[in-house]
C-alpha angles and dihedrals in degrees: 000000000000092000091049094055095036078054094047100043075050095055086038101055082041090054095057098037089054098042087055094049093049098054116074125274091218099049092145097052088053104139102217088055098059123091124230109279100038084058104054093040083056091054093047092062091042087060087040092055085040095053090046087051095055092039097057094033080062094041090052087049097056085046090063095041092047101048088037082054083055095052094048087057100037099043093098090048097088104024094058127164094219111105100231092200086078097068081044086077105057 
């Protein structure tokens, strides 16, 4: 007795864990149950996100390409030719 309910209580607790990770986390953001207008207020701020992506994925590009730019011009600055002991002696 003690072993079938012990399996039931098993397949039961199965069951209900399986059947939650089966439904969809975002059941509430499900396209096809929104109205209208929520619809279209949630798309909007898709494209807006969308929009504030692109445009800091291309601020941190010119970033790179600016401070890669500054570099470039500024490799030879610590690695110079020039002996600094001679302006030691004047």
């Amino acid at each position: 007795m003690k072993t079938a309910l012990l399996s039931f209580a098993t397949a039961l607790t199965l069951f209900v864990t399986t059947a939650a990770s089966a439904a969809p986390f975002d059941h509430d953001r499900d396209l096809r149950r929104m109205s209208p207008r929520e619809r279209a207020r949630y798309e909007q701020a898709q494209r807006e996100r969308a929009r504030f992506e692109q445009a800091q994925r291309e601020r941190e590009r010119q970033q790179a390409i600016e401070r890669a730019r500054w570099e470039a011009q500024h490799r030879r600055d610590r690695h110079d030719d020039r002996d600094y002991r001679d302006y030691r002696r004047h």
